[in-house]
C-alpha positions as CSV (number, residue, x, y, z in Angstrom):
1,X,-37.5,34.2,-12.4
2,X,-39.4,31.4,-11.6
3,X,-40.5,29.2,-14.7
4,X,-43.8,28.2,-15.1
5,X,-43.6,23.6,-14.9
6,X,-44.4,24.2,-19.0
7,X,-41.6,26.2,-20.0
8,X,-39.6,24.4,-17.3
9,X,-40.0,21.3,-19.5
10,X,-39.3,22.5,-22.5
11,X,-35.7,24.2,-21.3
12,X,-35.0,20.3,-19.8
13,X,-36.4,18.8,-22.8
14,X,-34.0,21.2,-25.1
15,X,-31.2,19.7,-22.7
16,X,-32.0,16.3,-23.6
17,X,-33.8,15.5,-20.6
18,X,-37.1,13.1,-20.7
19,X,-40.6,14.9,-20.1
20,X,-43.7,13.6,-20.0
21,X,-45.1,14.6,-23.7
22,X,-47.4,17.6,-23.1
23,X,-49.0,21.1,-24.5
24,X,-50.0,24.2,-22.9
25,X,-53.7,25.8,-23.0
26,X,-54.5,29.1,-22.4
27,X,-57.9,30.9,-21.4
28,X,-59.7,31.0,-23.7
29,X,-58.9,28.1,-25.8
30,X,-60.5,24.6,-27.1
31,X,-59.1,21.2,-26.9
32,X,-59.6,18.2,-29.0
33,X,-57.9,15.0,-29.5
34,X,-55.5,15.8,-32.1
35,X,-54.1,18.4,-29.9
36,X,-52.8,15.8,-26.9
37,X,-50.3,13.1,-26.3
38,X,-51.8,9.6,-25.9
39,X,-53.9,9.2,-22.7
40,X,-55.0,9.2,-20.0
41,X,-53.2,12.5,-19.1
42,X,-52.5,14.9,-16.1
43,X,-54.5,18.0,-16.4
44,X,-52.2,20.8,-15.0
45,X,-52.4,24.3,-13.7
46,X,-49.4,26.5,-14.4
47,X,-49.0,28.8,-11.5
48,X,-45.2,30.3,-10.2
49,X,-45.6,27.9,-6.8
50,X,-45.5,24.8,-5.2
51,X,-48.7,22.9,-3.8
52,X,-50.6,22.7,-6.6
53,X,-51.9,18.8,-6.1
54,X,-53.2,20.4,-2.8
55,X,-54.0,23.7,-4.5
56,X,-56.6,21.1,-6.4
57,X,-55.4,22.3,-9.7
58,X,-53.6,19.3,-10.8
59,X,-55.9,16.5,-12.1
60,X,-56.1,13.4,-13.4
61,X,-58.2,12.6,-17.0
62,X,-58.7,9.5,-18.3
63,X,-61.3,10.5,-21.1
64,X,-61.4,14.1,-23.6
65,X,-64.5,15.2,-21.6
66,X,-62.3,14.8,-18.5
67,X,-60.0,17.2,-19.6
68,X,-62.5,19.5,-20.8
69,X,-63.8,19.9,-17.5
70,X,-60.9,19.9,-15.6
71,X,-59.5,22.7,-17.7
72,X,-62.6,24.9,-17.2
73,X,-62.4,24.0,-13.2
74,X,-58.5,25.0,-13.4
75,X,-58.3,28.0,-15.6
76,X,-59.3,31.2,-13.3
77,X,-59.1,29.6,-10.4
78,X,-57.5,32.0,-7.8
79,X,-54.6,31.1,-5.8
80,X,-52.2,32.2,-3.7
81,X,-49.9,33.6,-6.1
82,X,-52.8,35.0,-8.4
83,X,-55.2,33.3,-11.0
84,X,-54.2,30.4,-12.9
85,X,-54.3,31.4,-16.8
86,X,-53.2,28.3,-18.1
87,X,-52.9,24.6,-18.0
88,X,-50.4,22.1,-19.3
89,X,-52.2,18.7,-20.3
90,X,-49.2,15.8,-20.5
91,X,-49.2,11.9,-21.0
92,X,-49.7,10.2,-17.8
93,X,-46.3,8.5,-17.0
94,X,-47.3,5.0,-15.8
95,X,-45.1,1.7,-14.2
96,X,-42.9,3.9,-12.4
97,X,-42.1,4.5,-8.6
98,X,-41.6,8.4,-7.7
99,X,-37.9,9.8,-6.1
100,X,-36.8,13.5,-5.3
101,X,-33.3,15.4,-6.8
102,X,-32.9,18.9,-6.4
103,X,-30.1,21.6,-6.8
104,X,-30.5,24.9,-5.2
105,X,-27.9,27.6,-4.8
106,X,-27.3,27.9,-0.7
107,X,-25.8,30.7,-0.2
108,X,-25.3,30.3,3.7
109,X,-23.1,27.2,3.0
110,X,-21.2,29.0,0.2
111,X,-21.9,26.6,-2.6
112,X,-24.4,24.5,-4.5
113,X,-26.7,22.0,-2.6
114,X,-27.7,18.5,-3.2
115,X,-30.7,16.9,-2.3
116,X,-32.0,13.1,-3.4
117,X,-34.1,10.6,-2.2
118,X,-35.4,7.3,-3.2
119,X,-38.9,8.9,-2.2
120,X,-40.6,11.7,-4.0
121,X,-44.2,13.5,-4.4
122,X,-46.6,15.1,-2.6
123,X,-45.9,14.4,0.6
124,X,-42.1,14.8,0.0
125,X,-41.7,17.7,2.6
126,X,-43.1,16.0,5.4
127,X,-40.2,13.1,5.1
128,X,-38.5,12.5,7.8
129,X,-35.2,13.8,7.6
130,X,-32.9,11.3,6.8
131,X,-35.3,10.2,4.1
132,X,-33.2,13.2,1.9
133,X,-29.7,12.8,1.3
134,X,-27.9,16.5,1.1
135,X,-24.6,17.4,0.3
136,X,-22.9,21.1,-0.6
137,X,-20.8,21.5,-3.4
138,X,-18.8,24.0,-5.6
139,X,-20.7,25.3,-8.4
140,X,-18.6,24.0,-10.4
141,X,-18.9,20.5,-12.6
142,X,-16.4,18.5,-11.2
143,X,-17.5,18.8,-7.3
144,X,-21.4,18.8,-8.3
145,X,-20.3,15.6,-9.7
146,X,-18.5,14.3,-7.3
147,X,-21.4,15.0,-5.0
148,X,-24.1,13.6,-6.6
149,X,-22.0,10.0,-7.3
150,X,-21.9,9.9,-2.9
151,X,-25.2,10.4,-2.6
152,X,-26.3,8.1,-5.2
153,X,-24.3,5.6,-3.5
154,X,-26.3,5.6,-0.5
155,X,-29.7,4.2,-3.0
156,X,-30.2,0.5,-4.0
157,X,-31.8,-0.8,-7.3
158,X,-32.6,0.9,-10.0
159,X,-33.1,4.4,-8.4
160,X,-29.7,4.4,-7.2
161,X,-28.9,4.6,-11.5
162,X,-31.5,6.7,-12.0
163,X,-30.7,9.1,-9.7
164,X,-27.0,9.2,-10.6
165,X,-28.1,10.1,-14.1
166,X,-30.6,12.5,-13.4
167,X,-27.8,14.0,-11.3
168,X,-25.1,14.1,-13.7
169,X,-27.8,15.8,-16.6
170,X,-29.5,18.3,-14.3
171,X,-26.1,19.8,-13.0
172,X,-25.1,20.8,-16.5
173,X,-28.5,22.2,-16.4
174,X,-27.9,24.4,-13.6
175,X,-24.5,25.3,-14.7
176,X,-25.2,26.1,-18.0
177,X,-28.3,28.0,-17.4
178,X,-27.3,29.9,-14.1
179,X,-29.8,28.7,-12.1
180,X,-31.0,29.5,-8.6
181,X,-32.8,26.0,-8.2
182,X,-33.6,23.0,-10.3
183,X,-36.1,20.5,-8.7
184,X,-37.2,17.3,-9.6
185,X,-40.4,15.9,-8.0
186,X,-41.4,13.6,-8.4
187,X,-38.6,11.9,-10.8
188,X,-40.4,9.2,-12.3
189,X,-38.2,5.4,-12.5
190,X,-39.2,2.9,-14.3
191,X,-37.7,-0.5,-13.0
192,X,-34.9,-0.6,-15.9
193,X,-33.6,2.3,-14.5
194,X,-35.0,4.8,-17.0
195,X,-36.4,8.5,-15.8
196,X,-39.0,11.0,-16.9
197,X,-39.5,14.5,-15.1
198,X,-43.1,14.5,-13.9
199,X,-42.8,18.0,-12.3
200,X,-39.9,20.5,-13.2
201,X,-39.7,23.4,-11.0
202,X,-36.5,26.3,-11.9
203,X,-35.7,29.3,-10.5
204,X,-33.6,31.6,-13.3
205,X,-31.1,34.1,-11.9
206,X,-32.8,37.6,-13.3
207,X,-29.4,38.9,-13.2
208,X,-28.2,36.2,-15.7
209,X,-30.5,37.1,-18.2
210,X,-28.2,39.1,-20.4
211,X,-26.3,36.4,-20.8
212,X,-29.0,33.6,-21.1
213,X,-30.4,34.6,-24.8
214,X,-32.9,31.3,-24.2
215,X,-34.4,32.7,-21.4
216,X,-34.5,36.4,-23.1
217,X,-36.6,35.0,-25.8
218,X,-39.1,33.5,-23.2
219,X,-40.1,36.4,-21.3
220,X,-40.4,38.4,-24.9
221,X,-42.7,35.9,-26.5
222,X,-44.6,34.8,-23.0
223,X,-44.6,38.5,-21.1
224,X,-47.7,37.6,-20.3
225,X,-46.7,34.9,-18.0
226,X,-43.6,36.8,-16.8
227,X,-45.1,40.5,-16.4
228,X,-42.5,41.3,-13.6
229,X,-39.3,40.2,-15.4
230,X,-40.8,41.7,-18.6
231,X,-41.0,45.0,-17.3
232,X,-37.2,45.2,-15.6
233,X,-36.6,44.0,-19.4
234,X,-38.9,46.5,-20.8
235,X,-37.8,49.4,-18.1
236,X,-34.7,48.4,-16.5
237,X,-35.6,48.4,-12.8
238,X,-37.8,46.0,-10.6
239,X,-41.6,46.3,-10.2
240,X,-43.5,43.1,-8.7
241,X,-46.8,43.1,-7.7
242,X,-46.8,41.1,-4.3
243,X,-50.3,41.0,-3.2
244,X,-52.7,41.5,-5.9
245,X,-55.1,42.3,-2.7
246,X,-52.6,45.0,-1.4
247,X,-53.9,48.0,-0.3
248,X,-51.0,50.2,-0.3
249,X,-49.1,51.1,-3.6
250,X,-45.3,51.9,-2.9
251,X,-42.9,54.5,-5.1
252,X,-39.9,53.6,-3.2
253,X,-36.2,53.2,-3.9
254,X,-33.3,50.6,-3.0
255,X,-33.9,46.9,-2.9
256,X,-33.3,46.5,0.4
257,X,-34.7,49.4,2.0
258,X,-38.2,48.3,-0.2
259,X,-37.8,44.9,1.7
260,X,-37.5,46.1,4.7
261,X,-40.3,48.7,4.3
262,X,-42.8,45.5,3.2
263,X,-41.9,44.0,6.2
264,X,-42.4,46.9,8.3
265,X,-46.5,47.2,7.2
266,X,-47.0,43.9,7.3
267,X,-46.1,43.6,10.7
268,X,-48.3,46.6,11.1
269,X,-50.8,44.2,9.8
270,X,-50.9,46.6,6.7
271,X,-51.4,45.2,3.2
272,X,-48.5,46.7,0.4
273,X,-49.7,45.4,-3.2
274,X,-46.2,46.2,-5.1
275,X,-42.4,45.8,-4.5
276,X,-40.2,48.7,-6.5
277,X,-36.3,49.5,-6.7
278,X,-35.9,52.4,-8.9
279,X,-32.8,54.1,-8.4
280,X,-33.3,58.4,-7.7
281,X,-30.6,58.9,-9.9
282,X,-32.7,57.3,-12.5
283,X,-35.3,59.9,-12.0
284,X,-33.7,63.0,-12.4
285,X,-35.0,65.6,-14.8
286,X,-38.0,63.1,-16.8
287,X,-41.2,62.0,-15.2
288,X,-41.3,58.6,-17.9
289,X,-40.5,56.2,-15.3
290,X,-42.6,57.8,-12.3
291,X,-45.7,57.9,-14.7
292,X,-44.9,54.5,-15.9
293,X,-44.9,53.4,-11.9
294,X,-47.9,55.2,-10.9
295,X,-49.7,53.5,-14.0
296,X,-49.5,50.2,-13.0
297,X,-50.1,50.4,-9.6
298,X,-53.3,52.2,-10.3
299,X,-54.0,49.0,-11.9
300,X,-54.2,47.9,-8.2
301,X,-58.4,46.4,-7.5
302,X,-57.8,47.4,-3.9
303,X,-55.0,49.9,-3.4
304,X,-56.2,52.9,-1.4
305,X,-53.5,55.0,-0.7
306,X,-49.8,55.8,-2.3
307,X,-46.5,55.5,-0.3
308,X,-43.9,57.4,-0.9
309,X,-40.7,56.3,0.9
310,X,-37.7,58.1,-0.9
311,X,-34.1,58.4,0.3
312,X,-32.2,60.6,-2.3
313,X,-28.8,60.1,-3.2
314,X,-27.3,61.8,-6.1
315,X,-31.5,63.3,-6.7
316,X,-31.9,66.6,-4.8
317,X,-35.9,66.1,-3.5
318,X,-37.2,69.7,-4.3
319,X,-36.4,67.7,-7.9
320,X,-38.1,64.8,-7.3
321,X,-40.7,66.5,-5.7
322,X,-41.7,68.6,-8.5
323,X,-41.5,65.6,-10.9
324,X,-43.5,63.6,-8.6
325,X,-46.5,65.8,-8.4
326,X,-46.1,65.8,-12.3
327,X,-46.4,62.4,-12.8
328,X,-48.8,62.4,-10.3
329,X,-51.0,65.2,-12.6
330,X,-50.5,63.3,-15.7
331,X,-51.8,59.7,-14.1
332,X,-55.8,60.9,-13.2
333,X,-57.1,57.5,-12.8
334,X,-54.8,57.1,-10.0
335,X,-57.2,58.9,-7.7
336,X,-56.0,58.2,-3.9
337,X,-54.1,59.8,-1.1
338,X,-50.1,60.5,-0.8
339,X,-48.1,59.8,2.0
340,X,-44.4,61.0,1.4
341,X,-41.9,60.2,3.7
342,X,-38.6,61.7,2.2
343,X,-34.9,61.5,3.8
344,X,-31.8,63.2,1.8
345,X,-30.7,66.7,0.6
346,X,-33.1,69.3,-0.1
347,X,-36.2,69.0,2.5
348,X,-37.2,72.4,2.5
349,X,-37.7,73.0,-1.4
350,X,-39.7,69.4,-1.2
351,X,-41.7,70.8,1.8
352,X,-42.8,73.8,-0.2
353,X,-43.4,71.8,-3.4
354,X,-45.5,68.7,-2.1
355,X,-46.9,71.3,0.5
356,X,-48.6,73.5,-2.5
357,X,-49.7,70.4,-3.9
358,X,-51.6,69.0,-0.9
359,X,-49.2,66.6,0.0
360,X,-47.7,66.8,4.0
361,X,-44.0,65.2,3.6
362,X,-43.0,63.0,6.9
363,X,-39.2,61.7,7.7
364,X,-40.2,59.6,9.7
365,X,-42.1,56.4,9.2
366,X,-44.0,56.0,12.5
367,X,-45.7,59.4,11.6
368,X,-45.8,58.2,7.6
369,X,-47.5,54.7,8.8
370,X,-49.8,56.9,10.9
371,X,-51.2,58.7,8.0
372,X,-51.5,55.4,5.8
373,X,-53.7,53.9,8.8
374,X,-55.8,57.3,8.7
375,X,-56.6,57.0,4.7
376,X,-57.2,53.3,5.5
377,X,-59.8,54.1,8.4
378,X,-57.5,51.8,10.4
């Protein structure tokens, strides 16, 4: 779950952590003086992505009109991740130089990394590399402690004691909050030493969320903003739309096996619009969740053709055929042709039953690809 920079501050500033004082708009909604911080301010839009100053939807206001204008420019602006539907309009944070801390969960070195540097912004990926200090550390307070005092170490001035801090507070951050990544950048430092968060980026562990009651409440009141974690909330099992372009809706099971299958059309220079890991035993003998599925990927602008890519387990697929073509009756609007590539027990009954309905069933996904191209006049 990645947090929007907004609700990213607010989880810091509910940790104790200084953030530039700020307020969210949505579309749709007016601003006047005795809604902001002080000025001048930093108009900015909230999109689930880096690059925004280069994105060109982070600005700089120094009058009311200014951020007027900047929020109509922002707000439905289209990205790469969407269209932004909100901004976040924050005190400028002035006197200050800019540095870099981060914490992200590495799984290939087995433990937490740590990343600092005395530079920070914009331009903080094309650093050279010894610019960043890293370390890897147990997730665990002690050694992210440890680790974050050595790096320090290696800064002069007053953004070696900013940094320290910074370190110290954002590690019980990620601890406590069972985080994938927490990055800093820039870290404002004023020349006493003092810090401020200008940008907050997090990464929430999904499968935490049972356990992280905070972050619960978010996607409940703000579903809006999170529609993919709302739904597994909502429907227990993962549905992301990952090309809002995508031409190809999926019905697919297993996470990995999805993946994979994204990968495979887009090296086939095919476009899927939706990622989906709903278990077949979760289907069996109810079309709710198939009709739920088909639903909102005929909200899809551009999809053109349904891909069916099932391997059955503990679902026999002369079942899941039948409640397939069900669901498929009972969604109208979703008016495009099926590819069905099925692998498991029970290919003959699923023959016979897609076969009445019009449907040709493939196993394998050369000849299932094949037919996708054909609907697409590819």
């Amino acid at each position: 779950m990645y947090l929007l920079e907004h609700d990213a501050k607010a989880l810091l500033a509910a940790h104790g952590i200084a953030v530039p004082e700020g307020r969210l708009f949505e579309r749709g909604a007016a601003v006047c003086g005795a809604d902001l911080p002080p000025g001048p301010w930093i108009v900015k839009g909230q999109i689930a992505a880096g690059g925004r100053g280069k994105a060109g939807i982070v600005r700089k206001a120094a009058t009311l009109q200014d951020v007027a204008d900047h929020m109509r420019a922002i707000i439905g602006t289209a990205v790469r991740t969407g269209t932004v539907d909100a901004v976040r309009v924050e005190r400028q944070v002035t006197g200050a130089e800019e540095a870099y801390f981060a914490l992200l969960l590495d799984e290939g070195a087995g433990g937490v990394r740590v990343m600092l540097s005395e530079h920070g912004g914009m331009d903080v990926e094309s650093l050279p590399r010894e610019a960043i200090r890293s370390d890897v550390a147990a997730p665990e307070a002690g050694a992210l402690a440890a680790s974050v005092e050595r790096l320090a170490a290696t800064v002069a001035g007053a953004k070696a004691q900013a940094l320290r801090d910074a370190g110290l507070r954002l590690a019980r951050v990620f601890l406590e909050r069972e985080a994938l990544l927490v990055e800093i950048n820039p870290l404002f430092v004023r020349p006493d030493g003092s810090w401020v968060a200008g940008d907050a980026k997090i990464i929430a562990d999904d499968n935490a969320l049972p356990r992280q009651e905070a972050l619960r409440a978010l996607v409940r009141e703000r579903a809006g903003a999170y529609p993919d974690v709302a739904r597994k909330e909502a429907h227990g099992f993962d549905y992301v739309v990952v090309d809002a372009r995508g031409e190809i809706g999926l019905l697919t099971t297993g996470a990995g096996l999805s993946m994979m299958l994204i990968d495979e059309l887009r090296a086939a220079g095919l476009k899927p619009y939706n990622f989906l890991d709903i278990r077949t035993g979760g289907l069996r003998g109810e079309t709710r969740r198939l009709v739920q599925v088909l639903e909102w990927i005929s909200e899809g602008r551009n999809v053109k053709v349904l891909l069916v890519n099932i391997f059955a387990g503990i679902t026999e697929l002369g079942e899941f055929s039948k409640l397939l073509v069900q669901a498929l009756a009972a969604v109208p609007r979703l008016e495009m042709p099926v590819v069905a590539r099925l692998v498991g027990n029970g290919l003959p009954a699923a023959r016979a039953v897609l076969g009445a309905a019009g449907i040709a069933l493939h196993t394998d996904l050369d000849d299932a690809l094949a037919a996708v191209r054909a609907h697409l006049g590819n």
